[in-house]
C-alpha positions in Angstrom: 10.7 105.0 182.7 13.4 107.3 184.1 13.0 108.8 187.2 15.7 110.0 188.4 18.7 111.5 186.2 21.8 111.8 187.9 25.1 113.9 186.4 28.8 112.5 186.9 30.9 115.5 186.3 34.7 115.2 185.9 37.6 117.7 186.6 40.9 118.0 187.9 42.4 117.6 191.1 45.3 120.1 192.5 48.1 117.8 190.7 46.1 117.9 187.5 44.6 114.4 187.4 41.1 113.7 186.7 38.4 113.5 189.7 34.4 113.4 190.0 34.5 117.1 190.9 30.6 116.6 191.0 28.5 113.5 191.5 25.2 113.4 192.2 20.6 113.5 191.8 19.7 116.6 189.6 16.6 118.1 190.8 13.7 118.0 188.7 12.0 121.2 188.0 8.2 122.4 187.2 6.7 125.5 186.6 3.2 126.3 185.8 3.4 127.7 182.3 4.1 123.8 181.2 1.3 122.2 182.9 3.0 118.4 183.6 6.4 118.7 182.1 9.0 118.1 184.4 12.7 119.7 183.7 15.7 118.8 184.6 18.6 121.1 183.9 22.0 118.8 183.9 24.6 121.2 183.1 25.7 124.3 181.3 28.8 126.5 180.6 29.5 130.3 180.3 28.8 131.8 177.3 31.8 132.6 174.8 34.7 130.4 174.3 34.1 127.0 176.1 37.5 126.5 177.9 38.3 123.2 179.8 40.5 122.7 182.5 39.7 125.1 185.4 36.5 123.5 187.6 33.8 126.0 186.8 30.2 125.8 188.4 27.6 124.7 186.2 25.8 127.7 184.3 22.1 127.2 184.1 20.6 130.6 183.4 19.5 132.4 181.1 17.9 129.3 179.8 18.9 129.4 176.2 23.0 130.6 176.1 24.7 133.5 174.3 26.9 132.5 171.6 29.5 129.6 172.9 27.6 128.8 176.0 26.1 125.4 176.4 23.2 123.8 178.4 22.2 119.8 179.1 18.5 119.6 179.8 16.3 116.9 179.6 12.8 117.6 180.0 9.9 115.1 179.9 6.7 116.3 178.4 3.1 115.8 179.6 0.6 114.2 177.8 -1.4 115.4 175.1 0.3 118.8 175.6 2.1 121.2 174.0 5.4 122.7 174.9 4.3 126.1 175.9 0.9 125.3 176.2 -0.1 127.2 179.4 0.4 131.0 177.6 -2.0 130.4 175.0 -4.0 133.5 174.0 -7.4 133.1 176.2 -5.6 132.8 179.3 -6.7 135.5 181.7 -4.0 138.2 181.7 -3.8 137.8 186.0 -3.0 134.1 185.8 -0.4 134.8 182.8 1.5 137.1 184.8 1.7 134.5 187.7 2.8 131.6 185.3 5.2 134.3 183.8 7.0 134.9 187.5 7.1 131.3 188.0 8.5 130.1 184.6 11.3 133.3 184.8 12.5 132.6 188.5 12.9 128.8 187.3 13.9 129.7 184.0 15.0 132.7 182.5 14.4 133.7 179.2 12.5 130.4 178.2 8.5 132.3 178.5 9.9 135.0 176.4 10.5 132.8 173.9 7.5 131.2 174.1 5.0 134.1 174.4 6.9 135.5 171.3 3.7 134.2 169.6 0.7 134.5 171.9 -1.9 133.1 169.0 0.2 129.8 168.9 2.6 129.8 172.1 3.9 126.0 171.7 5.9 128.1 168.7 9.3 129.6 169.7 12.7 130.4 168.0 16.1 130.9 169.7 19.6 131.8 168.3 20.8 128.2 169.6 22.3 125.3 167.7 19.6 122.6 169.6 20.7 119.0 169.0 17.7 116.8 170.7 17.6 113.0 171.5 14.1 111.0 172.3 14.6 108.6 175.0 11.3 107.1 175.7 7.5 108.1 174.4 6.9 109.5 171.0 6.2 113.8 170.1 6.2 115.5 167.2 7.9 118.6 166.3 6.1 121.1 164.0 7.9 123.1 161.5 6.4 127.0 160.0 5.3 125.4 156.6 2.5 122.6 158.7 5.4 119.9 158.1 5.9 117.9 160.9 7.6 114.9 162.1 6.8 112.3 164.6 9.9 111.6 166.7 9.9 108.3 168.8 12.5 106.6 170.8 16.3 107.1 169.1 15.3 110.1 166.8 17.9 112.7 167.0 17.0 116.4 165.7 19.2 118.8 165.4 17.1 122.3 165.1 19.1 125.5 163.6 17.4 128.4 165.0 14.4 127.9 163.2 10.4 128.4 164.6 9.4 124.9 166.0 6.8 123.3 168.6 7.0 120.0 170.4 3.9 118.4 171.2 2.9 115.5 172.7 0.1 114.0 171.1 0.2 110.8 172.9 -1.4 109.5 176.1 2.4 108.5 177.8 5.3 111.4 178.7 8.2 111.5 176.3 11.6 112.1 177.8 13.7 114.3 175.4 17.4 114.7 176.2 18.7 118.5 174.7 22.4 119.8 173.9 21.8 123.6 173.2 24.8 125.7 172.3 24.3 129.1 171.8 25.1 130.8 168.2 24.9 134.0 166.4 22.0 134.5 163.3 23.1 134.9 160.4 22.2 137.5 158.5 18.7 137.0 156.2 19.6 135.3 152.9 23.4 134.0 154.1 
C-alpha cells in the first residue's frame, strides 16, 4: 500500500533549461466530514488558459477549478464508506456546521458540493472534466439512474459533470488518483 506520495515538479532555470523547481512529500490531508479518507492534493494550476513556462505556485483552492484550471488529488477512501458520508441528513445541525468549518478551511468548495443533496450526500455534481485512475482496492461509483460500476485496480473513469457517488463497499481503502480540469456546462439539450 502507498503511503507516502511524493511530487517531482519540473521548470526552468534562469537560462531556460529544465530543473526540479519542486521536489518533495505531499502532506496528507483529513477532515471530518469524510470520516477515514485521507487526501492528498498533488498539484493544481490557475484557472483560464493553462500556460507553461513561467514557475507558478501550485493552485489548490477552490477545490474543484474554474474553467481551464487543473487539480492532481489522490485521495484514499475509508472502508465501507461513502464519499461524503459524514453530511448525511440525521446529523445534528451543531456537529454539521463544525465538519462544514473543517472540510472548507481544508477544502473549499468540496462540502458544497456535497451537501448539494442532504437526503443522499455521497451524491455531488461539479462543472469539471474528472478523469480518475484506481490504484489499489476496489469502489464503485453510482450513477442517477441506480447504474453502477465496480472500479478495481487499473479502471480509469472519466466523469463529465454528471451526479455521481464513490463508495467503498469493501473492507480495504482504495487509493484513487484524480485529474480534474475545470469546464463550462453546456447548455441543457447541447
Amino acid at each position: 500500500m502507498i503511503e507516502q506520495m511524493r511530487r517531482h515538479v519540473a521548470g526552468h532555470d534562469g537560462k531556460g533549461r529544465s530543473i526540479f523547481t519542486d521536489t518533495g512529500i505531499v502532506p496528507p490531508t483529513e477532515a471530518q466530514l469524510y470520516p477515514g479518507a485521507t487526501y492528498w492534493l498533488v498539484w493544481g494550476t490557475p484557472d483560464g488558459t493553462p500556460q507553461v513556462g513561467g514557475d507558478l505556485p501550485p493552485v489548490h483552492t477552490p477545490f474543484f477549478p474554474q474553467p481551464g484550471g487543473t487539480r492532481v488529488i489522490a485521495v484514499r477512501f475509508a472502508p465501507r464508506q461513502a464519499a461524503g458520508a459524514g453530511a448525511g441528513g440525521a446529523t445534528d445541525p451543531e456537529v454539521l456546521a463544525a465538519m462544514r468549518a473543517d472540510a472548507e478551511e481544508k477544502f473549499p468548495g468540496l462540502f458544497d458540493a456535497h451537501a448539494a443533496d442532504p437526503e443522499d450526500p455521497a451524491f455531488h455534481t461539479t462543472d469539471t472534466v474528472d478523469y480518475a485512475f484506481v490504484v489499489e482496492g476496489e469502489l464503485y461509483l453510482k450513477l442517477d439512474d441506480g447504474a453502477e460500476d465496480l472500479l478495481q485496480p487499473g479502471s480509469f473513469v472519466v466523469q463529465r459533470g454528471t451526479r455521481h457517488a464513490w463508495e467503498n463497499r469493501s473492507d480495504e481503502p482504495a487509493l484513487v488518483l484524480f485529474v480534474i480540469i475545470g469546464a463550462e456546462r453546456a447548455a441543457e439539450g447541447s
